[in-house]
C-alpha positions as a Markdown table, in Angstrom:
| # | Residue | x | y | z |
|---|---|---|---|---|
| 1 | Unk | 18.1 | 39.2 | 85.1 |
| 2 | Unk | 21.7 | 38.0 | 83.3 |
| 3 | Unk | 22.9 | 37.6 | 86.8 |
| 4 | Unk | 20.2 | 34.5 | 87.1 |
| 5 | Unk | 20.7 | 32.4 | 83.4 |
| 6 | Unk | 24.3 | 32.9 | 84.1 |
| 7 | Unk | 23.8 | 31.0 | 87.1 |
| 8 | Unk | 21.6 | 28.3 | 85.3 |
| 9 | Unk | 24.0 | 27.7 | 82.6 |
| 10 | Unk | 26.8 | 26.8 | 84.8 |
| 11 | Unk | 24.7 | 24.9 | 87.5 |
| 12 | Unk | 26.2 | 21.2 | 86.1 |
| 13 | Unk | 29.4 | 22.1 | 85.8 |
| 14 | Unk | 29.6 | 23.8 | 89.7 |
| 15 | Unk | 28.3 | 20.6 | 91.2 |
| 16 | Unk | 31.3 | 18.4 | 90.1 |
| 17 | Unk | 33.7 | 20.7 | 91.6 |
| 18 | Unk | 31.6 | 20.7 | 95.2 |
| 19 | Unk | 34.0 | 18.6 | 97.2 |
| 20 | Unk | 36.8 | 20.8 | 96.2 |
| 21 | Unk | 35.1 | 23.9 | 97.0 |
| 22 | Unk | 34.1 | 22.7 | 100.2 |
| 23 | Unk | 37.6 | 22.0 | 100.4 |
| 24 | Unk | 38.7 | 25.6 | 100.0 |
| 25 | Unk | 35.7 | 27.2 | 101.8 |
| 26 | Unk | 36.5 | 25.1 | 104.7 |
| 27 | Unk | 40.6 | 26.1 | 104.7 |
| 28 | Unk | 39.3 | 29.6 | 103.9 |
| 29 | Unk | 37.0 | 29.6 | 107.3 |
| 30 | Unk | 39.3 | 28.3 | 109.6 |
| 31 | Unk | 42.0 | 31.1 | 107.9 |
| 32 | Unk | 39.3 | 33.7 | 108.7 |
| 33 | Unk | 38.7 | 32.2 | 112.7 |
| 34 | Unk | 42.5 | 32.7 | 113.1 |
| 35 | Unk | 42.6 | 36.1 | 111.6 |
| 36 | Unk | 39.4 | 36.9 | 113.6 |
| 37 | Unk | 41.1 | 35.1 | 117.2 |
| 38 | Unk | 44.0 | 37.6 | 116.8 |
| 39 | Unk | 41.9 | 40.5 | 116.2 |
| 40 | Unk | 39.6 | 39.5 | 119.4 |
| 41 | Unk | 42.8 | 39.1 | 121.5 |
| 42 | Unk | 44.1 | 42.4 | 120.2 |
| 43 | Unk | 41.0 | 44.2 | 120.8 |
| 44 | Unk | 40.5 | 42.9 | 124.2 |
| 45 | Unk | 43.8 | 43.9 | 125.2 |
| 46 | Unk | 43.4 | 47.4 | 124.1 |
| 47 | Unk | 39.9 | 47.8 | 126.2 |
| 48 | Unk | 42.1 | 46.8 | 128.6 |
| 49 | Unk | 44.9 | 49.0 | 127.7 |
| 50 | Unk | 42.2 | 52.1 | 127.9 |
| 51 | Unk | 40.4 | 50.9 | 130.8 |
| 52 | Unk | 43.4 | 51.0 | 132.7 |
| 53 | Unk | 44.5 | 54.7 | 131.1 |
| 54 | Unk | 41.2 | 56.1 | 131.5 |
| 55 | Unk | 41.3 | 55.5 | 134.9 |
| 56 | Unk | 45.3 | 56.7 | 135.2 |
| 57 | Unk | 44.5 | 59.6 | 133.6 |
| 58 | Unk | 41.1 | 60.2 | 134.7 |
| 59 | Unk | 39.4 | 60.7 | 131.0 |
| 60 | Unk | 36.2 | 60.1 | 130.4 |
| 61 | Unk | 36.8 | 60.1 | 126.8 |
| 62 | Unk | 39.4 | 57.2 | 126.9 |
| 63 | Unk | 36.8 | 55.2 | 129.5 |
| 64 | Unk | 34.2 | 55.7 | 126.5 |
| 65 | Unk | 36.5 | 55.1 | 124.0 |
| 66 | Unk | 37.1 | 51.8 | 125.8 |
| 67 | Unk | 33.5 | 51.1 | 125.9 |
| 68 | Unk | 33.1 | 51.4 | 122.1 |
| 69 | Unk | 35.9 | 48.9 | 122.3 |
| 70 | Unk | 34.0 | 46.5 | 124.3 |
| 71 | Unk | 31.5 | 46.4 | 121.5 |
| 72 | Unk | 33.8 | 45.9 | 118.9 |
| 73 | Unk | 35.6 | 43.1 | 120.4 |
| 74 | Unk | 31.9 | 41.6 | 121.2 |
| 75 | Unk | 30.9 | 42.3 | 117.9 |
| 76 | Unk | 34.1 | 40.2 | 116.5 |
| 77 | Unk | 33.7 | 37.9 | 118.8 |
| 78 | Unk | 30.6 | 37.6 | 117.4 |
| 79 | Unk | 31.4 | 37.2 | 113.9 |
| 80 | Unk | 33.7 | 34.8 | 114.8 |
| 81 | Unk | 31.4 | 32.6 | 116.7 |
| 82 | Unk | 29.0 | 32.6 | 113.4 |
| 83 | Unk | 31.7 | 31.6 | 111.5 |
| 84 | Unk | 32.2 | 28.7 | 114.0 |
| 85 | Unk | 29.0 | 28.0 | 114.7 |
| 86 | Unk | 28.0 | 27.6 | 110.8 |
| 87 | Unk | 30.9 | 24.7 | 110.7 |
| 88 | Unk | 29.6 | 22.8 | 113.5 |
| 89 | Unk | 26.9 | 20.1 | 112.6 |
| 90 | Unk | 22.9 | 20.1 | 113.7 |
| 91 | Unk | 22.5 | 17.6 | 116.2 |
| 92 | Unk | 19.4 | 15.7 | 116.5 |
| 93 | Unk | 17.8 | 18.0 | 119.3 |
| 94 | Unk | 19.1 | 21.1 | 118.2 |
| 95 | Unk | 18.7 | 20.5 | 114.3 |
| 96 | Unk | 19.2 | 23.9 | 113.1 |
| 97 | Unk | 22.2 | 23.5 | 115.0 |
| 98 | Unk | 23.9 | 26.1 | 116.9 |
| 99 | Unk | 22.8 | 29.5 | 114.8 |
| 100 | Unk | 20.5 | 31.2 | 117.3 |
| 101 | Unk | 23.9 | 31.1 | 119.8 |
| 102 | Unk | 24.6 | 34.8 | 117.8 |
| 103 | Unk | 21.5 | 36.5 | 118.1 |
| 104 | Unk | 21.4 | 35.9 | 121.9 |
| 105 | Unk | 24.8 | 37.2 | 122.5 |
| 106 | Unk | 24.1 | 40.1 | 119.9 |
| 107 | Unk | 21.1 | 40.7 | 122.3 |
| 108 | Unk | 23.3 | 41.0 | 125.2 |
| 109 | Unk | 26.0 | 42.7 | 123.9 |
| 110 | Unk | 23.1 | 45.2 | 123.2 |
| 111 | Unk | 21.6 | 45.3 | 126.3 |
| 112 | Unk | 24.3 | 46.1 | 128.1 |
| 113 | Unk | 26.0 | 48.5 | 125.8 |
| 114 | Unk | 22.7 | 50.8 | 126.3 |
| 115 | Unk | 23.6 | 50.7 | 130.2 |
| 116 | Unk | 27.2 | 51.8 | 129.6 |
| 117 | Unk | 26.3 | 54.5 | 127.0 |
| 118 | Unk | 23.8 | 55.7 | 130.1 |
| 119 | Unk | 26.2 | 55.7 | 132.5 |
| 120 | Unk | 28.8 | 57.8 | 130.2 |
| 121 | Unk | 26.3 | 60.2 | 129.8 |
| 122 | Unk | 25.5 | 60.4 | 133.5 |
| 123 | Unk | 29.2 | 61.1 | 134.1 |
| 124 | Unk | 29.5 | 63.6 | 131.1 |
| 125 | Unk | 26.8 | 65.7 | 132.7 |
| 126 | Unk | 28.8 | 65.5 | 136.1 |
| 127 | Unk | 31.9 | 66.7 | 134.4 |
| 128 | Unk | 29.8 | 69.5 | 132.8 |
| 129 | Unk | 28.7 | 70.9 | 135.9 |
| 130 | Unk | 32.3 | 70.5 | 137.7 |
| 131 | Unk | 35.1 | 70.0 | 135.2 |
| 132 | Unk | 37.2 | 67.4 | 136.7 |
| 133 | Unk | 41.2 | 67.8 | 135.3 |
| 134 | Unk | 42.5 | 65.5 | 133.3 |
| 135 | Unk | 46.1 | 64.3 | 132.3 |
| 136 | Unk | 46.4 | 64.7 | 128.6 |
| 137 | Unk | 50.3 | 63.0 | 127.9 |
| 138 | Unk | 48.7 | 60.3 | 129.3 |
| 139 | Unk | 45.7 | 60.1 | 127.6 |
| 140 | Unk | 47.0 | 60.8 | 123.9 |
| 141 | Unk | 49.8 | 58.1 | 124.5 |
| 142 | Unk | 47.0 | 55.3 | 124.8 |
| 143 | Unk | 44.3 | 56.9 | 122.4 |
| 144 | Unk | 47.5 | 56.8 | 119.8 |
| 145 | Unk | 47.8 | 53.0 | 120.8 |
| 146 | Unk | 44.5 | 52.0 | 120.1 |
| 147 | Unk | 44.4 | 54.3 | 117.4 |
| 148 | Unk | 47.1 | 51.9 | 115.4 |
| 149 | Unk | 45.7 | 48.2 | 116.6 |
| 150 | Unk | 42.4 | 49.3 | 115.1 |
| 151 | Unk | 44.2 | 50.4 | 111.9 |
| 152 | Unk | 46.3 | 47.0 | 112.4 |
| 153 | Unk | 42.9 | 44.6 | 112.1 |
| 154 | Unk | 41.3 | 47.0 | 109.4 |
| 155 | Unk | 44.3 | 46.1 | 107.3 |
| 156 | Unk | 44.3 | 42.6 | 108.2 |
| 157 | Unk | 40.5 | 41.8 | 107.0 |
| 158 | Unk | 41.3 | 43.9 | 104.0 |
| 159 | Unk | 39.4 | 42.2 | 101.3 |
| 160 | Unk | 37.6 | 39.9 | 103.5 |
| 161 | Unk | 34.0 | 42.0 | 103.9 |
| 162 | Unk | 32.7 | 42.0 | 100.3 |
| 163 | Unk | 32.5 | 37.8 | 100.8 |
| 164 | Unk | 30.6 | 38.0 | 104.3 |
| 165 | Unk | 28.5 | 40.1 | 105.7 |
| 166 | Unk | 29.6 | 39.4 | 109.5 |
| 167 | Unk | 33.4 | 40.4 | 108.9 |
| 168 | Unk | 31.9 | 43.7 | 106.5 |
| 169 | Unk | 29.9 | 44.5 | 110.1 |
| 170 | Unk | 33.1 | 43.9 | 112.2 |
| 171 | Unk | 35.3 | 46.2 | 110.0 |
| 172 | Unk | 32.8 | 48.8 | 109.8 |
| 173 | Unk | 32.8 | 48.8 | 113.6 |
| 174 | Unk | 36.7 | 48.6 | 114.0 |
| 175 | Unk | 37.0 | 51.5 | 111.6 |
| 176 | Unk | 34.3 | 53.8 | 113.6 |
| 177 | Unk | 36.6 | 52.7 | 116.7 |
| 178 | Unk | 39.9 | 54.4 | 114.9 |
| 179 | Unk | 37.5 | 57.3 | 113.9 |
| 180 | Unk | 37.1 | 57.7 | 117.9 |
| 181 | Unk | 40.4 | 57.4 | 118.8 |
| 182 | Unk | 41.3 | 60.4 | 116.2 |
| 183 | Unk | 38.7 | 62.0 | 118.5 |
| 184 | Unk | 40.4 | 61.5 | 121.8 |
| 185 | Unk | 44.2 | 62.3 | 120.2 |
| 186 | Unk | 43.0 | 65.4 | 119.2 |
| 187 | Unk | 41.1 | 66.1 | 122.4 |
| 188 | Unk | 44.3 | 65.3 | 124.3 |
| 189 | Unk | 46.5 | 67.5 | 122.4 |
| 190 | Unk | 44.1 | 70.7 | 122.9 |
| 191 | Unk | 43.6 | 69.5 | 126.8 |
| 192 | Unk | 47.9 | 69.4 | 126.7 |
| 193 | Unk | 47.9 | 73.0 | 124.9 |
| 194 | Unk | 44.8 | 75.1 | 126.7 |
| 195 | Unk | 43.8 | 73.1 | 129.7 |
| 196 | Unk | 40.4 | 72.8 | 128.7 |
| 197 | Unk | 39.3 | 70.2 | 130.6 |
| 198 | Unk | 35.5 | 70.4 | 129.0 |
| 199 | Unk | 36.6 | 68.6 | 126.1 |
| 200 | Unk | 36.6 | 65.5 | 127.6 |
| 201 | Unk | 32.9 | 65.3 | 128.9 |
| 202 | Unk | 32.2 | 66.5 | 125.4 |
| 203 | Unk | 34.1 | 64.2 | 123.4 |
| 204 | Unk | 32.5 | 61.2 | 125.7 |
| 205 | Unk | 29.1 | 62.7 | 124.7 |
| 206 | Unk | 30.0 | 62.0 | 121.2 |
| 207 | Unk | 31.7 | 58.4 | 121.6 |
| 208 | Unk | 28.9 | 57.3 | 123.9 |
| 209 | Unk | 26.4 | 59.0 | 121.1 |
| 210 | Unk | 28.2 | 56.5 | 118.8 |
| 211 | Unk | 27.9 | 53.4 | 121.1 |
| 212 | Unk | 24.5 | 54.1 | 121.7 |
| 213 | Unk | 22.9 | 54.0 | 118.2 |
| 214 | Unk | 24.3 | 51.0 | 117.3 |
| 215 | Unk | 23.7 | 49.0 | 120.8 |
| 216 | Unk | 20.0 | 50.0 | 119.8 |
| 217 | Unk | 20.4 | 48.9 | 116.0 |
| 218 | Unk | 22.1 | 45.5 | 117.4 |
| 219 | Unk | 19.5 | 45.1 | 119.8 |
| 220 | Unk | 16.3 | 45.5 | 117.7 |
| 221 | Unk | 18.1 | 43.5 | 115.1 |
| 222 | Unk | 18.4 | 40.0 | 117.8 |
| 223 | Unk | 14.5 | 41.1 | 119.0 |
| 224 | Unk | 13.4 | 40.4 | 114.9 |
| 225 | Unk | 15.3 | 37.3 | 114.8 |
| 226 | Unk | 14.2 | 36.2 | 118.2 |
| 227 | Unk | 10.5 | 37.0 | 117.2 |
| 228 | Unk | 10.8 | 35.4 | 113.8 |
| 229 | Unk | 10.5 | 38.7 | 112.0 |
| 230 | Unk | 11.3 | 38.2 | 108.5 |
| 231 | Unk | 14.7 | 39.8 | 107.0 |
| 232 | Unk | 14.5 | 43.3 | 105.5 |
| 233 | Unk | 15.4 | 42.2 | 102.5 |
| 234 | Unk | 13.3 | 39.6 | 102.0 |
| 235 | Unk | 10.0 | 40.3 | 103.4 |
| 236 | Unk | 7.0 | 37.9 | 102.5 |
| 237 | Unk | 5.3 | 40.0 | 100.0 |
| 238 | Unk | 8.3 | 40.3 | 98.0 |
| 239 | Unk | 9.5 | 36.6 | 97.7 |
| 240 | Unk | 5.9 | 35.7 | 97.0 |
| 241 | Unk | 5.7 | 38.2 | 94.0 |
| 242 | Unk | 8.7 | 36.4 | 92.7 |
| 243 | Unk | 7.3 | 33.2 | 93.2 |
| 244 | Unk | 4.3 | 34.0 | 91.5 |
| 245 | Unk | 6.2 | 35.2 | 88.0 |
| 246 | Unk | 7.2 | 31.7 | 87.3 |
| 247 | Unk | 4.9 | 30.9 | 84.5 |
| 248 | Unk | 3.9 | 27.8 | 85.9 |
| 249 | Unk | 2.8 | 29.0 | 89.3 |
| 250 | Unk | -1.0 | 29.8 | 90.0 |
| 251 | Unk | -0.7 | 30.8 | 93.5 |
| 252 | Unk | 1.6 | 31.0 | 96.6 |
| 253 | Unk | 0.2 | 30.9 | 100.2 |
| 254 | Unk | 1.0 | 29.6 | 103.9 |
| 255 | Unk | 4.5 | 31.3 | 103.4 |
| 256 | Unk | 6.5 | 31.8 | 106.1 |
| 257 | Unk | 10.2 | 33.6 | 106.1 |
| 258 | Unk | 12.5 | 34.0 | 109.4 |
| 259 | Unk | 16.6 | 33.8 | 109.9 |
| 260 | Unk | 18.5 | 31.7 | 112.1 |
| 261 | Unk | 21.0 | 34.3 | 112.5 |
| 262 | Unk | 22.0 | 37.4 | 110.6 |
| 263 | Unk | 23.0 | 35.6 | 107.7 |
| 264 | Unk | 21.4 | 32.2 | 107.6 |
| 265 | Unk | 17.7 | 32.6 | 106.2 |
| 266 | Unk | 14.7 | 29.6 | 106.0 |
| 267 | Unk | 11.4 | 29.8 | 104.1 |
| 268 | Unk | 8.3 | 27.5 | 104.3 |
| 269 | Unk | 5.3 | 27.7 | 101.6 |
| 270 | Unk | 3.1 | 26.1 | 100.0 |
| 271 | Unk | 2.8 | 26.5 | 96.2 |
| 272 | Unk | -0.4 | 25.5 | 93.6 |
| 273 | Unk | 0.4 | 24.5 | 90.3 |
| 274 | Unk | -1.4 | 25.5 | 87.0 |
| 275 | Unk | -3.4 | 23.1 | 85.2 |
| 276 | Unk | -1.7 | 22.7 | 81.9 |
| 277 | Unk | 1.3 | 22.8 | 83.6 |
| 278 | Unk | 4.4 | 21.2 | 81.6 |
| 279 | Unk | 7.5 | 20.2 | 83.2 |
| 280 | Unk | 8.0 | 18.0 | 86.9 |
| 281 | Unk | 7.4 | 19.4 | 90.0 |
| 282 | Unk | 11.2 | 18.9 | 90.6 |
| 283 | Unk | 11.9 | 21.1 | 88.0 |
| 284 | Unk | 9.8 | 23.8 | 89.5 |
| 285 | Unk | 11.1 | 23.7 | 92.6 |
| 286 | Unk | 14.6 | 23.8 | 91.4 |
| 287 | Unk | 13.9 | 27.2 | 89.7 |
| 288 | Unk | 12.0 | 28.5 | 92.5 |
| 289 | Unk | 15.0 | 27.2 | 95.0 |
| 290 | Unk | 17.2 | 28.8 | 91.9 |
| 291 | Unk | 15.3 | 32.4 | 91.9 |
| 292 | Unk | 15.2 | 32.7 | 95.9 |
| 293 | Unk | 19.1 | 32.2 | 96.0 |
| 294 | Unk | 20.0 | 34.2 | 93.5 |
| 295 | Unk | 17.5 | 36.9 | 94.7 |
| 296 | Unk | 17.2 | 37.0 | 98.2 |
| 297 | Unk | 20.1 | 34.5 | 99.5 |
| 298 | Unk | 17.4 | 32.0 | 101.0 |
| 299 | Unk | 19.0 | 28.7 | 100.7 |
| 300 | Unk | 17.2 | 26.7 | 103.3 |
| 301 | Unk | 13.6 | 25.6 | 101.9 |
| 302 | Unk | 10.9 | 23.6 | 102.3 |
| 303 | Unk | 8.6 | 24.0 | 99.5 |
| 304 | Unk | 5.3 | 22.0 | 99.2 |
| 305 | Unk | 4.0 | 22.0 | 95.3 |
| 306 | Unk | 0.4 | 21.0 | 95.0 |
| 307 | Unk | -1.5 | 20.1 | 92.2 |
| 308 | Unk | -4.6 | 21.6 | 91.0 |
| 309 | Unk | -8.1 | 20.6 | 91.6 |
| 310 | Unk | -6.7 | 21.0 | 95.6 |
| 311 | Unk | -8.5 | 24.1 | 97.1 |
| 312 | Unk | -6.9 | 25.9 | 99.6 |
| 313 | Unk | -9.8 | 27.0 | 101.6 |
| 314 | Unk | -10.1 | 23.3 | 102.2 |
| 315 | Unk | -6.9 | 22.1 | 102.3 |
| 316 | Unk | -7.4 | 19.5 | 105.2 |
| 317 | Unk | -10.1 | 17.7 | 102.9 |
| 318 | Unk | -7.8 | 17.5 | 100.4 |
| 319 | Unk | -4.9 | 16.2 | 102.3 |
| 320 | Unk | -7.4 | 14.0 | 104.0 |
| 321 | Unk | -8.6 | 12.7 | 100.7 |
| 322 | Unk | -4.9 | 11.2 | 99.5 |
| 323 | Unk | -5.1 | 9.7 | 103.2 |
């Protein structure tokens, strides 16, 4: 609960220093997009890279590993178009402006990473039946390549995650890649050694394993946001409760919670008042709007305060009766 005063007592002195903030934060975005356009163009070239080796060498494993590329490089791409999108400005027919852009490519990216993972499974089981041989210089050479551009863009958003939650997602996914590529070296060097060519439908198994669980995660993810789920971490019941311990508040209903986008939440309620009730309903509203960002990172409200004597049950008389 320190975490919250804390926040109160410096509230006056944070809102002089706003237009330097936004300042920084907005050289601090566009120093984020450039780190986050190299590490899309790097990406890309190594599913290329792989694509082209996989083929070369005839590895499964390398053509999975390039898959699990694809879906890092969408999933910075991504990122990066959040970040974008979150500077560009609502326009008067889209006035949530461009945020729902991310969940429809996450949606995609999703979609179509479940087909790929299928069809690396479909080939795996082929390769089970009839081993198929593989060259193995040729694959460690290129599974060593992408093996140090995904260590390159770990190193270069160092420090970057614990501040956003889309580049902490992009990381996670870059580092998984690396983990895969340590997968394919070492398949390559006991292919080069023993000749078993079996390793490489199985290591493919695994990679496409990988790909699979999180298109799934990504895709159920964009479904909830398309749908207007409310976020995990913030589901109806909870905020209300937290709402309602404001000593002021009587009741909270008509609430509604969704997200733009992974990171951009909204909230709509309404609110009744308490009687005896001291202090302005501007005042109320700023420690709700206080308590929900702090809390649960909602900074986009619309909150409706009524006074007592209002029932809810008829709450179109009521409104009828100021008319």
């Amino acid at each position: 609960m320190n975490h919250t005063h804390h926040h109160h007592d410096h509230d006056h002195a944070h809102h002089h220093h706003d237009g330097e903030e936004d300042g920084d934060q907005h050289s601090h975005q566009h120093h984020l997009q450039g780190k986050f356009r190299f590490a899309v163009i790097l990406t890309t070239f190594v599913f290329g890279v792989e694509v082209v080796g996989g083929i070369l060498s005839n590895s499964l494993a390398l053509l999975s590993d390039a898959a699990h590329v694809f879906s890092d490089s969408m999933s910075l791409i991504m990122s990066w178009l959040a970040i974008y999108l979150s500077t560009r400005p609502a326009t008067s027919s889209r006035t949530y402006g461009y945020h729902r852009t991310e969940v429809f490519a996450a949606l995609i990216n999703g979609v179509s990473l479940i087909a790929i993972s299928g069809w690396i499974f479909y080939e795996a089981v082929q390769r089970f039946i009839a081993p198929e041989p593989v060259k193995s210089k040729e694959m460690l050479v290129v599974a060593v390549f992408g093996f140090i551009a995904n260590m390159v863009i770990v190193w270069l958003f160092h420090g970057e995650g614990h501040k956003n939650l889309n580049v902490r997602s992009a990381v996670l996914h870059v580092i998984g890649d690396a983990l895969a590529s340590v997968g394919v070296i070492v398949g390559g060097v006991v292919i080069y050694y023993t000749g078993w060519f079996v390793v490489d439908p199985i290591l493919s198994c695994g990679i496409g394993l990988v790909v699979l669980v999180g298109a799934v995660r990504v895709t159920k993810e964009a479904v909830h946001i398309l749908l207007e789920g409310s976020p995990k971490h913030a589901d109806a019941q909870k905020v209300a409760a937290c709402i309602s311990a404001i000593d002021s508040v009587e009741d909270v209903h008509d609430m509604h919670i969704w997200s733009l986008c992974s990171n951009y939440l909204a909230l709509s309620t309404h609110v009744s008042v308490a009687d005896d009730a001291s202090g302005s309903s501007n005042q109320l509203r700023q420690e709700i709007n206080d308590k929900l960002q702090t809390q649960f990172g909602i900074f986009h409200t619309t909150i409706q305060i009524e006074q007592p004597g209002c029932p809810h049950e008829g709450q179109l008389l009521c409104n009828a009766a100021h008319h």
